[in-house]
C-alpha positions in Angstrom: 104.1 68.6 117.7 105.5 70.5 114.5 101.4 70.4 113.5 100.8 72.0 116.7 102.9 74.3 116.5 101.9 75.4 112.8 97.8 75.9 114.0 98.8 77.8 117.1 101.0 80.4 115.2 97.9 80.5 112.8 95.9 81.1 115.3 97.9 83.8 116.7 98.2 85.8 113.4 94.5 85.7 112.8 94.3 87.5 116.1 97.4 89.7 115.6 96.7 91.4 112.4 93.5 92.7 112.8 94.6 93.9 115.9 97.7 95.5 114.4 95.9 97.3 112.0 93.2 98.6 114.2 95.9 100.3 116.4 98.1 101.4 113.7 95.7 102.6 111.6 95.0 106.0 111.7 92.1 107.3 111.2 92.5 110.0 109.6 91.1 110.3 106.0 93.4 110.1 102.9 95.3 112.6 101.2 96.3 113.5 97.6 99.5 113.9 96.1 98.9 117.3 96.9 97.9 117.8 100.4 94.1 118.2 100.5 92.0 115.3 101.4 90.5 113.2 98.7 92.0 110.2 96.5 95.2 110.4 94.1 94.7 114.0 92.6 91.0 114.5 93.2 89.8 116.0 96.4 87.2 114.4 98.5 84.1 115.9 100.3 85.4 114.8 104.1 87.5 116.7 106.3 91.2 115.9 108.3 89.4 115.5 112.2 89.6 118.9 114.1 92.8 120.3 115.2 95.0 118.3 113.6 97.9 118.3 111.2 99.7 116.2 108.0 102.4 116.8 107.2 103.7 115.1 103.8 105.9 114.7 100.3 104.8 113.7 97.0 106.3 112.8 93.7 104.3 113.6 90.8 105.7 112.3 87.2 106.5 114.5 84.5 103.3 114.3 82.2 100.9 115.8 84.6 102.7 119.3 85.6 104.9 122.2 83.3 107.5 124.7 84.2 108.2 127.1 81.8 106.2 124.9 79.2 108.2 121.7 80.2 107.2 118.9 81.5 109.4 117.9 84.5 109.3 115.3 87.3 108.1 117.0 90.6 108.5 116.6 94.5 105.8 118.3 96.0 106.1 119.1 100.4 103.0 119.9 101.7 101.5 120.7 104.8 97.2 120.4 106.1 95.8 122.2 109.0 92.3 121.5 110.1 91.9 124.0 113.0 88.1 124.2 112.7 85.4 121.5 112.4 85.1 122.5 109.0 87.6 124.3 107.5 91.0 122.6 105.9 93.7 124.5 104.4 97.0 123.3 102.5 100.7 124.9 101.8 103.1 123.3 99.9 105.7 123.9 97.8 106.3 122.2 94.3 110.1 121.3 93.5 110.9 120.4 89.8 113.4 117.8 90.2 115.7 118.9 86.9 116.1 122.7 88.6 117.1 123.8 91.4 115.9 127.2 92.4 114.7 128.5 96.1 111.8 126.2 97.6 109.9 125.9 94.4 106.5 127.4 93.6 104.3 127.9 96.1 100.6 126.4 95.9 97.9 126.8 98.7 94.2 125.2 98.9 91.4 125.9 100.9 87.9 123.6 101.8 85.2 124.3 103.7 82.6 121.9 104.6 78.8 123.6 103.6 76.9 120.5 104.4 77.3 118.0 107.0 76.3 114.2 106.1 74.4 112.4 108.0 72.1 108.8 106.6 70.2 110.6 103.7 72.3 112.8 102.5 75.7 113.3 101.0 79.0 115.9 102.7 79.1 118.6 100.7 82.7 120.7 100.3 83.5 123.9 98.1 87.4 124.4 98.4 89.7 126.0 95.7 93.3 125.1 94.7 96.6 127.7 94.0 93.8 130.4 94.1 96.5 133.1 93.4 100.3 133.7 92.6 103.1 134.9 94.1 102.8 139.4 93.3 99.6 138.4 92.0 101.8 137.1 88.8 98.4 134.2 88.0 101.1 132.5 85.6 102.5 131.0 89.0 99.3 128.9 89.5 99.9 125.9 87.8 97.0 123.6 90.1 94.3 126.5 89.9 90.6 125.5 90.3 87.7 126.0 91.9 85.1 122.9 92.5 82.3 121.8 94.6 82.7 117.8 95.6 79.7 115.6 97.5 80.6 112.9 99.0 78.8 109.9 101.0 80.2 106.5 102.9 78.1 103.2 102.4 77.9 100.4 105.2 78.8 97.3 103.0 78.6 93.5 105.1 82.3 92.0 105.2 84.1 96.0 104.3 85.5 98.1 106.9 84.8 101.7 104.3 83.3 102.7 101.0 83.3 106.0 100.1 82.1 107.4 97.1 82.6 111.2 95.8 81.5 113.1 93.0 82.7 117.1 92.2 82.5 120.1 89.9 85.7 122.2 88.8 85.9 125.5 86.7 88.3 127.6 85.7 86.9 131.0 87.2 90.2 132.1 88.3 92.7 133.5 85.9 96.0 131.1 86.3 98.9 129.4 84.2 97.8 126.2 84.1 94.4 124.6 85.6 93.5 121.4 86.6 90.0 119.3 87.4 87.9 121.3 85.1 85.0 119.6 84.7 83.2 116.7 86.1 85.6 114.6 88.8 84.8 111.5 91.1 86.7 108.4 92.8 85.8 105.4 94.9 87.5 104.1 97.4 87.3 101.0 99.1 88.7 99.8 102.5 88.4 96.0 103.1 90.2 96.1 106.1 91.5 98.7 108.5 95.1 99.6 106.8 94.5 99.0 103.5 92.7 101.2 100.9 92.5 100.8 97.3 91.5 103.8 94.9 90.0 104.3 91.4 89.3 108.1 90.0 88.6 110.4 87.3 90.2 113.6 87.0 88.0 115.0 84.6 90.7 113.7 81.6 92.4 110.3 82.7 91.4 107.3 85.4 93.9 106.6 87.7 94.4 104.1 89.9 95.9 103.3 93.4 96.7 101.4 96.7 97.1 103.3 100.3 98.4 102.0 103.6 97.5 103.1 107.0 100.0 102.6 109.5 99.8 104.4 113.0 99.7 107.8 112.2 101.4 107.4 108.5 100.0 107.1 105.2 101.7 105.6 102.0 100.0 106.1 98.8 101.6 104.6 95.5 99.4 104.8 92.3 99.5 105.1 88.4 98.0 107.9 87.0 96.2 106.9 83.6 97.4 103.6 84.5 100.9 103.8 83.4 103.1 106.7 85.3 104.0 105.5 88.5 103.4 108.1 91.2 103.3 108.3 95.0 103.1 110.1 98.5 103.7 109.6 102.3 102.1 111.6 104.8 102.2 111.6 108.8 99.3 113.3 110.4 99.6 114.8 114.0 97.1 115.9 116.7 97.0 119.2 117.9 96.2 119.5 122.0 93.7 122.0 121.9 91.2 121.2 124.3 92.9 122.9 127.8 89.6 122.2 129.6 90.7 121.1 133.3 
């Protein structure tokens, strides 16, 4: 009887959790530690779905980010809007942990998808990041660059996603402190539904990390250079639009 009951309750989870993570799984594409869609820290070439919303906080550990020529621990809040097919757009507000002083600085980004892909070709997005400073003071921009990312998504037997990105950065814009200047990339890799593991290159370090899908939340926890522990949770919301009777 015990045996019974032992295959049955097998039985039952290999039918429940696949089912679980289908309808808690969002499926809404990743976002970094700072908002924008794409892997740990590098932005990706696909988009949030039209008319919708994430909303999300970040910590990002003291090595990777200066105030005043220190380097401090960091909660960044940050907030996507895709109100157009092809157009994203980020606000957020970084937070040094070790001062306390209004909301922080203030950082914006903005994509635009140029190329749509389809089975031969890759999705191609230009977007910049803190392209200008609060009174147009450009020390303020401490995540300044401006890139160009292509991205495509392979069918693999046996993997529910593979996606594969590859982008540009310079430093064009005048700013403190720039980041992803030169050649970027990441691969990630969904073996099932809700779960989502991540390798990138940020043009000076390869970081690595694990994501979980669950309903309309995301939880990303990752090591950047693969020894500072780092992390962000995002819920993503869809805007009713469509008022068509």
């Amino acid at each position: 009887m015990r045996r019974l009951e032992v295959y049955r309750f097998a039985q039952i989870k290999r039918f429940l959790f696949p089912l679980l993570c289908l309808w808690t799984s969002a499926i809404y594409p990743q976002s970094t530690l700072l908002g924008n869609t794409g892997a740990i820290i590098t932005p990706g070439a696909f988009l949030q779905p039209d008319a919708s919303v994430g909303v999300g906080l970040s910590y990002l550990p003291h090595p990777y980010y200066t105030v005043d020529q220190k380097h401090v621990d960091n909660r960044i809040v940050h907030v996507s809007i895709t109100f157009l097919p092809f157009v994203e757009v980020v606000f957020g507000a970084v937070q040094p942990y070790q001062e306390v002083y209004g909301i922080g600085d203030r950082t914006a980004a903005f994509r635009f998808r140029v190329l749509k892909e389809n089975r031969h070709r890759p999705q191609i997005v230009i977007g910049t990041q803190d392209p200008f400073g609060i009174a147009a003071q450009d020390w303020a921009q401490r995540f300044c660059t401006l890139y160009a990312v292509a991205g495509k998504s392979f069918n693999i037997p046996h993997i529910h996603q593979t996606t594969l990105s590859l982008g540009q950065g310079v430093d064009w814009i005048r700013a403190g402190q720039h980041y992803l200047i030169g050649t970027f990339g990441h691969l990630s890799v969904r073996p099932i539904h809700c779960i989502e593991g991540m390798v990138e290159y940020d043009t000076r370090r390869w970081n690595f990390g694990g994501r979980l899908h669950l309903w309309r939340l995301s939880a990303t926890l990752a090591w950047m250079d693969g020894r500072d522990l780092c992390g962000t949770a995002q819920i993503n919301f869809h805007l009713p639009l469509n008022t068509r009777p």
